[in-house]
C-alpha positions as a Markdown table, in Angstrom:
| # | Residue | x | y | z |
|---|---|---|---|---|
| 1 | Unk | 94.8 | -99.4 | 83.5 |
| 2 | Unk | 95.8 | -95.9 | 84.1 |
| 3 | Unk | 96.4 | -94.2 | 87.0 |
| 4 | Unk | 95.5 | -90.9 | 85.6 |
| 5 | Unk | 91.7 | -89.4 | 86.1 |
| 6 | Unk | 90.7 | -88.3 | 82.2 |
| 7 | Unk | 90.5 | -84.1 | 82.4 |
| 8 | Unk | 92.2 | -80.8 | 82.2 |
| 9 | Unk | 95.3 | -79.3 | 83.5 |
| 10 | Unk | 95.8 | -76.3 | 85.4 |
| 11 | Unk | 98.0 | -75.0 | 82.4 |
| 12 | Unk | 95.2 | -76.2 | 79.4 |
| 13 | Unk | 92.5 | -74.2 | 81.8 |
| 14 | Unk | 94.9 | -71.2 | 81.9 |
| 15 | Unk | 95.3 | -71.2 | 78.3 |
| 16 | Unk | 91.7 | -71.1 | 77.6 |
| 17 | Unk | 91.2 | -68.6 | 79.8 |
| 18 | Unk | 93.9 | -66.4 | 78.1 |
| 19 | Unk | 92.6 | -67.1 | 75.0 |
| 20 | Unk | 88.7 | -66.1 | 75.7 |
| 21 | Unk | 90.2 | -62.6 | 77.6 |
| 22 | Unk | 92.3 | -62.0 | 74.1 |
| 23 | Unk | 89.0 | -62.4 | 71.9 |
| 24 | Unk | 87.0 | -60.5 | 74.6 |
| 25 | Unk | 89.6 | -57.6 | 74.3 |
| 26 | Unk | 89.2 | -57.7 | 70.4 |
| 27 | Unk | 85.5 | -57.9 | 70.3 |
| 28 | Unk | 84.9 | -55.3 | 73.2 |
| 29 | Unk | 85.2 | -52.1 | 71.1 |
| 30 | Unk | 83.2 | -53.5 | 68.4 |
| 31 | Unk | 80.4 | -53.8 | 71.2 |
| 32 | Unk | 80.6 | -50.0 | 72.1 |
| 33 | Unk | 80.9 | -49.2 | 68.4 |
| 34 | Unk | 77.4 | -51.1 | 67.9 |
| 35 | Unk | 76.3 | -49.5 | 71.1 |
| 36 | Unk | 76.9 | -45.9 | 69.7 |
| 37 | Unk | 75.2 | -46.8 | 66.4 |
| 38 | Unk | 71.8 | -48.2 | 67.9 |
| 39 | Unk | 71.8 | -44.9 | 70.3 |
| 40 | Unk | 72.3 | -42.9 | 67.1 |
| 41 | Unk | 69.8 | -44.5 | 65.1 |
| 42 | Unk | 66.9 | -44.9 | 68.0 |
| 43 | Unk | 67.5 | -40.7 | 68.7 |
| 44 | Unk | 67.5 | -40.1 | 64.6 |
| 45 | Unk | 64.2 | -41.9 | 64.6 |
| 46 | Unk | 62.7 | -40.1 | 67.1 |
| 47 | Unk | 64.3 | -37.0 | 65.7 |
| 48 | Unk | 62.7 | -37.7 | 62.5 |
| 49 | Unk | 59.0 | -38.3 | 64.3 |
| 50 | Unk | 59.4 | -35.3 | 65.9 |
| 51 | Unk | 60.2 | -32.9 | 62.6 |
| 52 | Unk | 57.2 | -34.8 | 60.6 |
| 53 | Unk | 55.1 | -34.0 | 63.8 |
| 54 | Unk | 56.4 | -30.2 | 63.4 |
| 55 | Unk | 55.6 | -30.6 | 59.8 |
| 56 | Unk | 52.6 | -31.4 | 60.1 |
| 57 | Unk | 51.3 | -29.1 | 62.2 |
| 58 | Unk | 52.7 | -25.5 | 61.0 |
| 59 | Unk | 50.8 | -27.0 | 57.5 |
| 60 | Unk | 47.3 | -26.5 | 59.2 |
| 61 | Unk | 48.6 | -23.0 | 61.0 |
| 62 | Unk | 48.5 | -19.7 | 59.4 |
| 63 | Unk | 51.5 | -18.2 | 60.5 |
| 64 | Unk | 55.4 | -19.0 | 60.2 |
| 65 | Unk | 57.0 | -21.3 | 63.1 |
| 66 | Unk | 60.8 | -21.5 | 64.0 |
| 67 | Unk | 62.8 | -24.3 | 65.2 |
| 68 | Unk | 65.1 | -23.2 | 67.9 |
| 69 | Unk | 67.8 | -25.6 | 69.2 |
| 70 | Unk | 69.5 | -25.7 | 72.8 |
| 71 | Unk | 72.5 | -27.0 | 74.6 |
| 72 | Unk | 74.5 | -27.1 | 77.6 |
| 73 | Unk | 77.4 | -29.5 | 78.7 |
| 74 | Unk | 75.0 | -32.6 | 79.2 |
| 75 | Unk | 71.8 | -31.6 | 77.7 |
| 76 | Unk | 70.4 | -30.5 | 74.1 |
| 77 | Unk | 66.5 | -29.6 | 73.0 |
| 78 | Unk | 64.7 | -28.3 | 70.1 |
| 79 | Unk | 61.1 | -26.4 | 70.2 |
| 80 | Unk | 59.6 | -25.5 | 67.6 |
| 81 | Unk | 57.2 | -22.3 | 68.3 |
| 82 | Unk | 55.3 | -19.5 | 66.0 |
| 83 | Unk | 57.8 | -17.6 | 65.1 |
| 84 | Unk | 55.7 | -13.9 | 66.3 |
| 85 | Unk | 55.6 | -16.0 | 70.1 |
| 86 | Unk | 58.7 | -14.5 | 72.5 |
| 87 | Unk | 61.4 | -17.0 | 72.2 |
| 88 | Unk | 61.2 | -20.1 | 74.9 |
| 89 | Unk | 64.7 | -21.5 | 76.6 |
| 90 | Unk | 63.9 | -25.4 | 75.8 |
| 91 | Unk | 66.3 | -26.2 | 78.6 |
| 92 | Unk | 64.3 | -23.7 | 81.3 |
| 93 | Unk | 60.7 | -23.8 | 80.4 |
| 94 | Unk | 59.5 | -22.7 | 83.2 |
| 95 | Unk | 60.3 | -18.9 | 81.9 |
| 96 | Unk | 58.4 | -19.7 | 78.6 |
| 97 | Unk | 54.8 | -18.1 | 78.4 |
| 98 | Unk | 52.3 | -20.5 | 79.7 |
| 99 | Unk | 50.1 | -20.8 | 77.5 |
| 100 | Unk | 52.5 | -20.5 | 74.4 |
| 101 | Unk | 51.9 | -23.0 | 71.7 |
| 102 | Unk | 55.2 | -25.2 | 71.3 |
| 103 | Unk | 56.6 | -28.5 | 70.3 |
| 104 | Unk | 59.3 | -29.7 | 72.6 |
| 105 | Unk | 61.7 | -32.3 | 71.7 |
| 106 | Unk | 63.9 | -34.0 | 74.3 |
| 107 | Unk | 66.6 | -36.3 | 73.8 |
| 108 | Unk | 66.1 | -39.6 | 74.4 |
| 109 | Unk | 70.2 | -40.4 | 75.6 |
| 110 | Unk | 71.4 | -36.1 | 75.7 |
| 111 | Unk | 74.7 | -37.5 | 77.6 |
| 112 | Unk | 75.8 | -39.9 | 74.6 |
| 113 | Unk | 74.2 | -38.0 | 71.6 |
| 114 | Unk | 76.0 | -34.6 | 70.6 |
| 115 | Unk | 73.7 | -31.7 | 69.0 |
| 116 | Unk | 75.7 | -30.2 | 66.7 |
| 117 | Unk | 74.3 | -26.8 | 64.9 |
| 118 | Unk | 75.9 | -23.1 | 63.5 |
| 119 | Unk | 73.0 | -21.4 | 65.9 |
| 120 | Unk | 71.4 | -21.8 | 68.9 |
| 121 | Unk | 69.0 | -20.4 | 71.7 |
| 122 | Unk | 68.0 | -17.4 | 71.5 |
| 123 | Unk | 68.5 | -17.3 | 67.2 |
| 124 | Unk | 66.2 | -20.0 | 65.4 |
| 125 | Unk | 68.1 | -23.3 | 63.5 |
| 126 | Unk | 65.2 | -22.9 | 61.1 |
| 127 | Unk | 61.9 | -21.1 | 59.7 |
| 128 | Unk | 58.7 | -22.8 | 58.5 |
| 129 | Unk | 56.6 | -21.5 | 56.6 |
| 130 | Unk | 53.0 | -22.9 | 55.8 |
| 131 | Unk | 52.4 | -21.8 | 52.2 |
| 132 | Unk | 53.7 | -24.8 | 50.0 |
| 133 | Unk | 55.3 | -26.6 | 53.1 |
| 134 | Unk | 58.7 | -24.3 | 52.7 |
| 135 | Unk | 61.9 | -23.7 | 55.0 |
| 136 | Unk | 64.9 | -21.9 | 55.4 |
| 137 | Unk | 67.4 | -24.4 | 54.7 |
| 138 | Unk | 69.8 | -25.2 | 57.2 |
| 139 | Unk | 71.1 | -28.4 | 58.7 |
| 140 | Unk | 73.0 | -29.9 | 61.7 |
| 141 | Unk | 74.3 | -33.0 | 62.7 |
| 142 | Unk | 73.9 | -35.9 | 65.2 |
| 143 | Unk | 76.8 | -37.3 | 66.7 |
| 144 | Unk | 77.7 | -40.7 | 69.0 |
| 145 | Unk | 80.9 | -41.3 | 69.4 |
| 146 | Unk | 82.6 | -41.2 | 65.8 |
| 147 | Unk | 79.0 | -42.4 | 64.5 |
| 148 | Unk | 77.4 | -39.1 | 62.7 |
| 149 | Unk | 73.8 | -38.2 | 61.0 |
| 150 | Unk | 73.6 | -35.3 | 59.2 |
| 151 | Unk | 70.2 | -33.7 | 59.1 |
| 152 | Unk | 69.8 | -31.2 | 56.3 |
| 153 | Unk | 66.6 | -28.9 | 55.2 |
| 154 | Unk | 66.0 | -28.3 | 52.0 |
| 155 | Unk | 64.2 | -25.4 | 51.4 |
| 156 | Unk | 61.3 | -27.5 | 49.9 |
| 157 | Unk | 60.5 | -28.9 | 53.0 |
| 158 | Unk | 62.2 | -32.2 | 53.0 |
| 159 | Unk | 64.7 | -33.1 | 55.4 |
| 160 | Unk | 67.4 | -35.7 | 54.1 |
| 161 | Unk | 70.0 | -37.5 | 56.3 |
| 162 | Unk | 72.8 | -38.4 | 55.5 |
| 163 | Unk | 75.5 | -40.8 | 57.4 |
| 164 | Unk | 78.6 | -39.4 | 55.4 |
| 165 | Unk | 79.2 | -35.9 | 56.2 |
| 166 | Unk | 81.3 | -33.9 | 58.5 |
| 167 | Unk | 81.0 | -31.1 | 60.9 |
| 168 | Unk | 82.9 | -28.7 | 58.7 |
| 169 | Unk | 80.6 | -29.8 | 55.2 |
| 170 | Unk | 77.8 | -28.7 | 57.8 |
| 171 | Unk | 78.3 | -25.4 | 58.8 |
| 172 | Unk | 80.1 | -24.8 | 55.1 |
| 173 | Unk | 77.1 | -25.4 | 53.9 |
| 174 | Unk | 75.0 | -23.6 | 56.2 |
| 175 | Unk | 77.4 | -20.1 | 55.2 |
| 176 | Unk | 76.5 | -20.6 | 51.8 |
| 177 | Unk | 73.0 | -19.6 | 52.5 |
């Protein structure tokens, strides 16, 4: 018979531990890399409810609205107004006209998703127009870590996304027009 209880060793245990902390270490940044994608994704979605929204209502008005976009170290918005309205500061609506009509969009995460755009407050990212559901075009991108979404308006009134565009094939674009 043995005098030894069956078990592990303070070494073995030590090991193991080591070994989990390595694989922990090497998994981690895939975790924040999945992190930044699922952010991305969830405020493209709700980006994308919001523009059909916009859509969809400047087809049953009479008149021209523009998209204006906003941003300051920690915060972005978009409002989409009639274009003859004074413009409105998104990120101080309390100095908008009260009774203005206006779509505001507010970010769902504005600290880990990046509005990037060639204009902004007080100069519009886009016109609508209501005959044959037409826009400038124009486009702007998305950005969560190194995770990008590239919002682009054709002047047909579609917007297309794309995942595999830079900053600079943005605003190249955007001089073009």
């Amino acid at each position: 018979m043995s005098k030894y209880q069956p078990g592990f060793t303070l070494i073995e245990l030590l090991v193991v531990i080591f070994i989990l902390s390595l694989s922990l270490l090497w998994v981690a940044p895939d975790w924040r890399n999945i992190q930044q994608q699922f952010l991305l994704y969830v405020e493209q979605n709700r980006l994308q409810h919001y523009l059909a929204l916009v859509q969809q209502r400047i087809n049953h008005s009479l008149e021209s609205w523009q998209l204006i976009a906003n941003r300051s170290v920690n915060n972005w918005c978009l409002i989409a107004q009639p274009k003859s309205a004074a413009i409105c500061n998104c990120l101080y609506l309390q100095g908008c006209e009260k009774h203005q009509e206006r779509m505001v969009y507010m970010p769902h995460s504005p600290q880990s998703i990046t509005f990037i755009a060639k204009d902004y407050y007080p100069k519009a990212l886009t016109t609508f127009k209501p005959e044959r559901n037409t826009m400038k075009n124009k486009c702007f991108l998305l950005q969560a870590g190194q995770q990008r979404a590239f919002f682009k308006y054709s002047g047909l009134g579609e917007v297309r996304i794309n995942e595999n565009i830079s900053e600079s094939a943005c605003l190249k674009y955007e001089d073009e027009n």
